[in-house]
C-alpha atoms as an extended CHARMM CRD file, in Angstrom:
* protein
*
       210  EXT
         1         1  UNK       CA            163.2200000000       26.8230000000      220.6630000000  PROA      1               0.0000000000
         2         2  UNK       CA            159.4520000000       26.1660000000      219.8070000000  PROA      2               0.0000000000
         3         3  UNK       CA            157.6510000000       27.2000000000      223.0270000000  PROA      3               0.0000000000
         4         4  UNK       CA            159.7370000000       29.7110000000      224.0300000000  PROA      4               0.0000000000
         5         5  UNK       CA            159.6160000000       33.1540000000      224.2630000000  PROA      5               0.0000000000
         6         6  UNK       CA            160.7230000000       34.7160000000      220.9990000000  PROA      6               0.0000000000
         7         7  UNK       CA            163.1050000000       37.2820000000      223.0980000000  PROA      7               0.0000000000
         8         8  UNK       CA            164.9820000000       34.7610000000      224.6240000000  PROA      8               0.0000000000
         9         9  UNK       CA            164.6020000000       32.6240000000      228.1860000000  PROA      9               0.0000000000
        10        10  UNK       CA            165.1660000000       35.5930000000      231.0710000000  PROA      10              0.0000000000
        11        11  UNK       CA            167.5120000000       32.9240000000      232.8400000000  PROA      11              0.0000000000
        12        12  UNK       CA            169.8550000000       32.9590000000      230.0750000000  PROA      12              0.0000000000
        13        13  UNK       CA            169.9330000000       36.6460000000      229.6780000000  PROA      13              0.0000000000
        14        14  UNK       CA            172.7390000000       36.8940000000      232.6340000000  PROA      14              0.0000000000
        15        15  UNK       CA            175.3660000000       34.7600000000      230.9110000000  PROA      15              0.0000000000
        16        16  UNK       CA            175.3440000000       37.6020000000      228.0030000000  PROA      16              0.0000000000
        17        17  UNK       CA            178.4700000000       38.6620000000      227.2020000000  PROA      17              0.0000000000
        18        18  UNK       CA            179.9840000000       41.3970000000      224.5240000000  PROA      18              0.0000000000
        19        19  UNK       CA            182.3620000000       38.8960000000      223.3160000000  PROA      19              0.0000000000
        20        20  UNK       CA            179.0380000000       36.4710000000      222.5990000000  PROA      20              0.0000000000
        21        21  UNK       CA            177.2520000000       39.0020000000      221.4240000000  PROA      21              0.0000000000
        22        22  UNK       CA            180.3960000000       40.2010000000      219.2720000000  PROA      22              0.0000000000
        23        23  UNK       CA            180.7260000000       36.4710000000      217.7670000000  PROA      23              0.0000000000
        24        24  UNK       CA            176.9680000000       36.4900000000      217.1380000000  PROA      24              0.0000000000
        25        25  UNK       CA            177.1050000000       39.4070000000      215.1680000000  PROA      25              0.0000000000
        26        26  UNK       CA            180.3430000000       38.4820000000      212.8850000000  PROA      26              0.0000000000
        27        27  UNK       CA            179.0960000000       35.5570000000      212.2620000000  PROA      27              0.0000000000
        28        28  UNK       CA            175.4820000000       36.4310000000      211.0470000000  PROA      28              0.0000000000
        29        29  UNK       CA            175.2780000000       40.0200000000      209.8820000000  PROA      29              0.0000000000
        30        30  UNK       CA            177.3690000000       40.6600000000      206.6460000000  PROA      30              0.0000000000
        31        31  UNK       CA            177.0410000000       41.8980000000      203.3280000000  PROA      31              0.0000000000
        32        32  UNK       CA            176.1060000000       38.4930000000      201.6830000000  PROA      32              0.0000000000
        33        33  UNK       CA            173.3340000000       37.8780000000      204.1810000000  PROA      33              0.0000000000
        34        34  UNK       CA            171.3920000000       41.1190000000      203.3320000000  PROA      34              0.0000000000
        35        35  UNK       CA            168.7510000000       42.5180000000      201.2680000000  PROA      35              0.0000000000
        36        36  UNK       CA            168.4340000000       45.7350000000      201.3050000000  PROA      36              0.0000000000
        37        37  UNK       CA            164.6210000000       47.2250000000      199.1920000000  PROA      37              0.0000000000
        38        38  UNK       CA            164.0040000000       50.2350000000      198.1480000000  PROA      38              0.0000000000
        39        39  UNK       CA            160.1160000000       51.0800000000      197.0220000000  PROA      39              0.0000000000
        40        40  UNK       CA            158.2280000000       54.1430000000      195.7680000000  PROA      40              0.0000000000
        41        41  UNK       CA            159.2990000000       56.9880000000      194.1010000000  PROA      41              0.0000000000
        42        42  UNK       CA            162.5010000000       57.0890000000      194.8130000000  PROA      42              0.0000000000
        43        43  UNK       CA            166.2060000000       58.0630000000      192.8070000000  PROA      43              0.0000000000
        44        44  UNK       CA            168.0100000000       54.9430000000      191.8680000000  PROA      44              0.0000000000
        45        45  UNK       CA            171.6590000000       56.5960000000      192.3460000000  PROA      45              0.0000000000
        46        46  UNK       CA            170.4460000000       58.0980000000      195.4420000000  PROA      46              0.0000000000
        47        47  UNK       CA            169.5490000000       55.2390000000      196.8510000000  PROA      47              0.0000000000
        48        48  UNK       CA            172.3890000000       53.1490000000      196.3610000000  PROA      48              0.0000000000
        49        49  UNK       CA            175.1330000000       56.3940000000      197.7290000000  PROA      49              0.0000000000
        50        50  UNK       CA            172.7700000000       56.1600000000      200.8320000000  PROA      50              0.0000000000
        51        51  UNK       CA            173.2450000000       52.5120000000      200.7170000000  PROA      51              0.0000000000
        52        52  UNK       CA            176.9150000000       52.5880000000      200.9800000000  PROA      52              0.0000000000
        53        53  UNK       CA            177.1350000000       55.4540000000      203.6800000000  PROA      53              0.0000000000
        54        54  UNK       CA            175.1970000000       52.8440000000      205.7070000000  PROA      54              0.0000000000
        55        55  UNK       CA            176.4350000000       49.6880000000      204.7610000000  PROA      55              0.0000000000
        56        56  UNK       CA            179.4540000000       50.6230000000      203.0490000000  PROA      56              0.0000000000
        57        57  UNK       CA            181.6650000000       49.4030000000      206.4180000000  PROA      57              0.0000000000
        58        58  UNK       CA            179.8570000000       46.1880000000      206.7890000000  PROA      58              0.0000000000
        59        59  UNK       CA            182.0800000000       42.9390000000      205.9040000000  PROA      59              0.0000000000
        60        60  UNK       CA            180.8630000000       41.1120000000      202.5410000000  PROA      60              0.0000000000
        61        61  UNK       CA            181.6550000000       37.7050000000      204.1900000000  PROA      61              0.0000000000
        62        62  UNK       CA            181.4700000000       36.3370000000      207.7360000000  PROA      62              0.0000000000
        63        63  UNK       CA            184.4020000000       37.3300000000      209.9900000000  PROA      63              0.0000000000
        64        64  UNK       CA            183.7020000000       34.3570000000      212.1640000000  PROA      64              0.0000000000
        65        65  UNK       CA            182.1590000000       31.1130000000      211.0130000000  PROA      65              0.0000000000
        66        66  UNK       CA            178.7690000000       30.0130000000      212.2370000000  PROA      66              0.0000000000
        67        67  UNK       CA            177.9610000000       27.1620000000      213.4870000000  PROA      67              0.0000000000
        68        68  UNK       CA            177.5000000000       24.0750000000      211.0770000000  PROA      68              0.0000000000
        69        69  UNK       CA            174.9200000000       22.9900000000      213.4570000000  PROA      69              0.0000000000
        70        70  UNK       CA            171.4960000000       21.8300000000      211.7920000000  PROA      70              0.0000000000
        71        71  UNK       CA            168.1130000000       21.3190000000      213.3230000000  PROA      71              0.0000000000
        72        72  UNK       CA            166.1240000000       18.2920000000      213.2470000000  PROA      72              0.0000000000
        73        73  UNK       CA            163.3620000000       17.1290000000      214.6200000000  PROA      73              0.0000000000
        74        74  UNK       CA            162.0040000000       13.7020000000      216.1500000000  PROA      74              0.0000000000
        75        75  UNK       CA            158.6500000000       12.2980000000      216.1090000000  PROA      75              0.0000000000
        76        76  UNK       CA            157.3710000000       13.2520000000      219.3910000000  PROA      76              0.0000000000
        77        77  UNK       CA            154.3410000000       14.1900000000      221.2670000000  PROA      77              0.0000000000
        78        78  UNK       CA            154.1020000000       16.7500000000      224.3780000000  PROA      78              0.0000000000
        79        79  UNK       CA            152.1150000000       17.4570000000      226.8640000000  PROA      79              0.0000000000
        80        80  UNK       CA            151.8790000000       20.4840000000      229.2430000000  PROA      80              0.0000000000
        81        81  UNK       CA            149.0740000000       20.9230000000      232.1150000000  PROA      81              0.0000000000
        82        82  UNK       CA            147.9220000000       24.3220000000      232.9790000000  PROA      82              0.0000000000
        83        83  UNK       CA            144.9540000000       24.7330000000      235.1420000000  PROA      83              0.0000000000
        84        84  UNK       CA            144.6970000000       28.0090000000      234.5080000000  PROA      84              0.0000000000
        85        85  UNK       CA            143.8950000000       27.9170000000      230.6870000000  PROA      85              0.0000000000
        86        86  UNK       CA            140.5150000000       26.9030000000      230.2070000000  PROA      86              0.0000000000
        87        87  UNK       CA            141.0970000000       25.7980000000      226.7200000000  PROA      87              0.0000000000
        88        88  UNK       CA            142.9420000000       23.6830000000      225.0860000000  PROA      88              0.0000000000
        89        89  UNK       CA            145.6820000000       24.4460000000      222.6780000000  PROA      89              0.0000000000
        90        90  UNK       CA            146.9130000000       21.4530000000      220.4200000000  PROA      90              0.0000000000
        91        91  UNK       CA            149.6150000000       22.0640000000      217.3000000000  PROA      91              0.0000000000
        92        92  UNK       CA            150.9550000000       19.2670000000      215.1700000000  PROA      92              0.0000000000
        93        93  UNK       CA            153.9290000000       20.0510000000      212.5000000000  PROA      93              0.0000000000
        94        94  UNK       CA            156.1730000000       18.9510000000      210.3160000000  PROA      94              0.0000000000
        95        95  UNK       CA            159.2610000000       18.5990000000      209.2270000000  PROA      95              0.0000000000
        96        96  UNK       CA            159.2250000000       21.3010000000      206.0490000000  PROA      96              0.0000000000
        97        97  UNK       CA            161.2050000000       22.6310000000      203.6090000000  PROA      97              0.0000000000
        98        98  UNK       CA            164.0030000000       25.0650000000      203.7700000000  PROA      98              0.0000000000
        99        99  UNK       CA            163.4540000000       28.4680000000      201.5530000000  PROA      99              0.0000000000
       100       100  UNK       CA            166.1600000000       27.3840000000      199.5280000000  PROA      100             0.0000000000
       101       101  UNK       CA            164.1380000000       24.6980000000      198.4770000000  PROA      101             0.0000000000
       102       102  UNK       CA            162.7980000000       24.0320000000      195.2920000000  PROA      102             0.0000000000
       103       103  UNK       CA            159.5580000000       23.3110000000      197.3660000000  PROA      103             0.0000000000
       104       104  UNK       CA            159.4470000000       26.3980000000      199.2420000000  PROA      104             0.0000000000
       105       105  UNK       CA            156.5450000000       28.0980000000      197.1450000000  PROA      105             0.0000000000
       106       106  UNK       CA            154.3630000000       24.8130000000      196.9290000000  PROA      106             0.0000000000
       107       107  UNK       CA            154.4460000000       25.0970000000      200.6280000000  PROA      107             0.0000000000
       108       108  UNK       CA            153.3750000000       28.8310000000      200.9160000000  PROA      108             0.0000000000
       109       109  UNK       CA            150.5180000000       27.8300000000      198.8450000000  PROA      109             0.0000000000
       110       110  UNK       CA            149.5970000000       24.9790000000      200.8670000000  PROA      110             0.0000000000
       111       111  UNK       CA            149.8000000000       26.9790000000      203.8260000000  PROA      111             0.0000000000
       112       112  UNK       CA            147.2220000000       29.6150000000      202.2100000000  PROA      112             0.0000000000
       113       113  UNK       CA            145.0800000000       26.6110000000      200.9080000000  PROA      113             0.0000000000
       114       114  UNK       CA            144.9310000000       25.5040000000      204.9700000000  PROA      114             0.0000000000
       115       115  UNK       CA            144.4380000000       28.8460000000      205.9840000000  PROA      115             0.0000000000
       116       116  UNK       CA            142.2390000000       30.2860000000      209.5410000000  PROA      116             0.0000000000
       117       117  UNK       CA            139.4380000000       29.1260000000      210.5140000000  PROA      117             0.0000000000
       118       118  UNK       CA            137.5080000000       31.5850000000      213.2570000000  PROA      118             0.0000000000
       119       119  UNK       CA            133.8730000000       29.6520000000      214.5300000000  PROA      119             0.0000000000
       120       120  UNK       CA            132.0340000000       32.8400000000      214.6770000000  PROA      120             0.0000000000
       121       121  UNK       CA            133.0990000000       33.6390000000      210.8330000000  PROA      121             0.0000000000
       122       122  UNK       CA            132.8470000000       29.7280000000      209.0200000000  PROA      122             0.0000000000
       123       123  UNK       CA            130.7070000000       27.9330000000      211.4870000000  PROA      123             0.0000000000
       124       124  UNK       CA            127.8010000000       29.4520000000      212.8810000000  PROA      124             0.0000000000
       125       125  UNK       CA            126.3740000000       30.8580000000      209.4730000000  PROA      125             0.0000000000
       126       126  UNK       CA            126.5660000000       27.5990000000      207.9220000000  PROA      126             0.0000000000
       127       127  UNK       CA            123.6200000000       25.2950000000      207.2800000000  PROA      127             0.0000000000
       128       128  UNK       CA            125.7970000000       22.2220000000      206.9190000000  PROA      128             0.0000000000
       129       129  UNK       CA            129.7110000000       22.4930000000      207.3850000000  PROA      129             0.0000000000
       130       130  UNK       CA            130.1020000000       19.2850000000      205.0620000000  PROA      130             0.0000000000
       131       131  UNK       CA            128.6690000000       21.2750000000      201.8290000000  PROA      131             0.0000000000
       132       132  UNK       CA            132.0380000000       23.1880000000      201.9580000000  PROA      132             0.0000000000
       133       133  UNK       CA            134.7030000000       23.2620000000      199.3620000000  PROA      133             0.0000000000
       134       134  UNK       CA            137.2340000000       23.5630000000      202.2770000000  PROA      134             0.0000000000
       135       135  UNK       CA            138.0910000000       20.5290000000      203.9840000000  PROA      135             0.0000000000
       136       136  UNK       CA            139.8520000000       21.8020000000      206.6570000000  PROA      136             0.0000000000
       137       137  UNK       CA            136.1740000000       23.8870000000      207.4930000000  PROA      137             0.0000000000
       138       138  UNK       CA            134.0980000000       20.8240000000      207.1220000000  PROA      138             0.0000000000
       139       139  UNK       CA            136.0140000000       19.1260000000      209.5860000000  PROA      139             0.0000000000
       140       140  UNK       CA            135.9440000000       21.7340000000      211.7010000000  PROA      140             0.0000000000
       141       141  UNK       CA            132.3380000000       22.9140000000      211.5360000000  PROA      141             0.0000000000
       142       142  UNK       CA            131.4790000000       19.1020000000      213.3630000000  PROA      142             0.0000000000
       143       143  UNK       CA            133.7390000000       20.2330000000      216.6010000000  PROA      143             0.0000000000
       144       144  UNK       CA            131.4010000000       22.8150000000      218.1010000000  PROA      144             0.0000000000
       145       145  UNK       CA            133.8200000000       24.1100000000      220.7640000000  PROA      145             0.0000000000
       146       146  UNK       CA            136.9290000000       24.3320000000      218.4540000000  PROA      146             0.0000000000
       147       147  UNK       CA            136.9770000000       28.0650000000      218.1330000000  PROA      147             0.0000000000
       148       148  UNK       CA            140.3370000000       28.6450000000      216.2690000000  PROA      148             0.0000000000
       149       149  UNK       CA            142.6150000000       27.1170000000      213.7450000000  PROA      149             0.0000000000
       150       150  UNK       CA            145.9770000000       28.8970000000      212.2620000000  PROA      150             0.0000000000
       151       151  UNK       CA            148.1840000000       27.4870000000      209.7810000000  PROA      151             0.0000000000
       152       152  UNK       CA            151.9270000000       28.4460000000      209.7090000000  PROA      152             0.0000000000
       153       153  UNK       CA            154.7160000000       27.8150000000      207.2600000000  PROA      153             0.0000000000
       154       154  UNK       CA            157.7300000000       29.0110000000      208.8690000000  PROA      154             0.0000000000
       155       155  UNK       CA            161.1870000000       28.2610000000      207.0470000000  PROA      155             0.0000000000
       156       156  UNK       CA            164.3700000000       28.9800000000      207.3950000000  PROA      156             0.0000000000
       157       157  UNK       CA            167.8160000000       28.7400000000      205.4490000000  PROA      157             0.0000000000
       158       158  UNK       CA            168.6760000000       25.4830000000      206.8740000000  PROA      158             0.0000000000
       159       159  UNK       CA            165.2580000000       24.2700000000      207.4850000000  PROA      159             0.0000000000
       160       160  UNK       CA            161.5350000000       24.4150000000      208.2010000000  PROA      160             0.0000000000
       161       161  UNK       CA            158.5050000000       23.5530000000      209.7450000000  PROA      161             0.0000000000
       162       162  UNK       CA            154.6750000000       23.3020000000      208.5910000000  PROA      162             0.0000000000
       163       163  UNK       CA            151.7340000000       22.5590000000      210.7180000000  PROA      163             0.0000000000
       164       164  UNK       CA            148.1490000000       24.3880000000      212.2740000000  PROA      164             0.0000000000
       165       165  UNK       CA            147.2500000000       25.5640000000      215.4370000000  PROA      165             0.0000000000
       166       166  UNK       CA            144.3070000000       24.3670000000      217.1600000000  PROA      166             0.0000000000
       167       167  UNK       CA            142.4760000000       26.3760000000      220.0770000000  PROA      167             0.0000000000
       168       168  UNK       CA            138.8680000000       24.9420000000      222.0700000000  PROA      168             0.0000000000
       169       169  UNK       CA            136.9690000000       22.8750000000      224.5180000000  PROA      169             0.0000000000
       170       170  UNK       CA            139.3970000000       20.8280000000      225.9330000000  PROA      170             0.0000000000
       171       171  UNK       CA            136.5270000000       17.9130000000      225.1000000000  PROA      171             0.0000000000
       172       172  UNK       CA            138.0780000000       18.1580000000      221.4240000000  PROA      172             0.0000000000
       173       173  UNK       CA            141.8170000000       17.8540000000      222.1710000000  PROA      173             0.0000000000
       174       174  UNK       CA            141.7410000000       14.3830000000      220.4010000000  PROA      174             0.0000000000
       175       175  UNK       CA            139.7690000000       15.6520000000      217.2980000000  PROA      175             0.0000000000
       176       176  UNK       CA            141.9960000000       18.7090000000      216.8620000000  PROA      176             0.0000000000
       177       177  UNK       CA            144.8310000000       16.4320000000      217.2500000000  PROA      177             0.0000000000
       178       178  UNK       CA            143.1270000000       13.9620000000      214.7310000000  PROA      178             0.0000000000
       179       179  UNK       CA            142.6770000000       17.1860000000      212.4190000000  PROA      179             0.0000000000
       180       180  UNK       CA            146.1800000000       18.2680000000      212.3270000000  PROA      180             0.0000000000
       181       181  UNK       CA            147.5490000000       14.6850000000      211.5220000000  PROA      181             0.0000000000
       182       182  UNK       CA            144.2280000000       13.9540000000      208.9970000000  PROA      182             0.0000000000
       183       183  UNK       CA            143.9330000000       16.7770000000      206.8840000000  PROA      183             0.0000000000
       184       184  UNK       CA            147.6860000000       16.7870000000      205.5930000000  PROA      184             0.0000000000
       185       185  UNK       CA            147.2600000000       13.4670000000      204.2430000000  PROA      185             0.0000000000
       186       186  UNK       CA            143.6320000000       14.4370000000      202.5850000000  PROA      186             0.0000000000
       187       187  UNK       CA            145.3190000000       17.3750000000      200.6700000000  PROA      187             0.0000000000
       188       188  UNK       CA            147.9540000000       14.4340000000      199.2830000000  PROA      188             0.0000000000
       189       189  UNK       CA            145.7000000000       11.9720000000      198.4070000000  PROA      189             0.0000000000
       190       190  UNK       CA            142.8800000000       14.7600000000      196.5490000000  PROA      190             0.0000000000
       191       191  UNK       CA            143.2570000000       18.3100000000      195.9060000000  PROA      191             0.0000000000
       192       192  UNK       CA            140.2150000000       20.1900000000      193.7660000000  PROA      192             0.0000000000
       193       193  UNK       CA            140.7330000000       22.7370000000      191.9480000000  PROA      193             0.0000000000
       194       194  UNK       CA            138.7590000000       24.5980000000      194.4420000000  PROA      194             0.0000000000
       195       195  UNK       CA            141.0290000000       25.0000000000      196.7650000000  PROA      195             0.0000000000
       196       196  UNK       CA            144.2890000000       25.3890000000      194.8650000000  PROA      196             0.0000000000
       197       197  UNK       CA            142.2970000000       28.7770000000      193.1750000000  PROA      197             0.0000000000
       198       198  UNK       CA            141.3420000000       30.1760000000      196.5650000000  PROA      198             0.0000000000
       199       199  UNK       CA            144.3370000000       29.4290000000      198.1150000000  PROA      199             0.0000000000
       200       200  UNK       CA            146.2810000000       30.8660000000      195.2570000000  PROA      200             0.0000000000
       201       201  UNK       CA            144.2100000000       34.2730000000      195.6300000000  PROA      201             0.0000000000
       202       202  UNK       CA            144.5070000000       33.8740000000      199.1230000000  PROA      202             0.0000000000
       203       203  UNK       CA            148.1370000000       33.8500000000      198.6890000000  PROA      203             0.0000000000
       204       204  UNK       CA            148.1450000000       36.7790000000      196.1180000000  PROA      204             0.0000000000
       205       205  UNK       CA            146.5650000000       39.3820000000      198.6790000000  PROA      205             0.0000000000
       206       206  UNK       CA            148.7530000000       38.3150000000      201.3760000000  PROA      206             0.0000000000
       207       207  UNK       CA            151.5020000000       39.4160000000      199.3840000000  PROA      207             0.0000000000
       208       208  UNK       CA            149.8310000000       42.3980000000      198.0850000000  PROA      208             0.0000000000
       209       209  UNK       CA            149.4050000000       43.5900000000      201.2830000000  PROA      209             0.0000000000
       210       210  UNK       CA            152.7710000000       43.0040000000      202.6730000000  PROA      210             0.0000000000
């Protein structure tokens, strides 16, 4: 669940049990469900023998179905009060597609087109925030406590979710809210080719690197 810890809620971790665990595992790791890579230098026959020593055992289909199950999401907006954070932290997503989508790489590329934005790195060297190509930066370079934006893309076989991550002055919470909803429905309405290029490179060394 979004908000969560990614390990799991500590409250829950008590009402383990093998046979959960067991059903979890039948029912999600199997031969269709895996890819393995092999990179570098390496002997193609050797690789797949080691392969099936490994993997040889594993089931090629589930043993136990999983769960037909899907998520969805409402229109809905939270808030949570925490005196001790000094800032505030705003996100606003979407519903997104899956990576079985035929939409799935028009997405990574938006989400490379939104990219970061750090106020020590695209803000304070800049004479006027509103000469920049990237929107997301000229909006941005106005709110001179919002110190951090993220954008993520995260999708999944059954869904997804696409949206940025806002972090400042809590003075700005409506502006980074208003930036998060805004911005999404500039890039639909006008896209220069600008942006598509750098977000394309962008895109292209994140990949490189991985």
């Amino acid at each position: 669940m979004i908000g969560q810890p990614i390990k799991g809620d500590r409250d829950n971790v008590q009402n383990l049990t093998v046979e959960g665990l067991n059903g979890y595992r039948a029912a999600n790791y199997f031969g269709d469900n895996m890819v393995i890579v092999g990179t570098g230098g390496i002997d193609h026959e050797s690789f797949v023998d080691q392969c099936n020593q490994a993997f040889g055992a594993m089931q090629k289909t589930p043993t136990l179905a999983s769960t037909d199950e899907k998520c969805f999401f409402t229109p809905s907006l939270l808030f949570v009060r925490d005196d001790e954070m000094y800032n505030s932290n705003v996100a606003v997503f979407y519903d997104a597609p899956s990576v079985n989508d035929e939409d799935y790489y028009s997405f990574r590329l938006l989400k490379n087109i939104f990219g970061s934005y750090r106020i020590d790195k695209h803000a304070e060297h800049l004479n006027d925030g509103k000469k920049q190509y990237h929107a997301q930066h000229a909006l941005l370079s106005d709110l001179v406590d919002v110190t951090i934006s993220d954008t993520h893309f995260l999708s999944y076989s059954d869904c997804g979710m696409f949206g940025t991550y806002y972090m400042g002055n809590e003075v700005f919470s409506r502006q980074m809210n208003y930036c998060g909803v805004c911005l999404p429905t500039i890039y639909a309405h006008f896209m220069n080719d600008v942006e598509v290029i750098r977000g394309r490179n962008n895109l292209y060394n994140e990949m490189m690197n991985l």
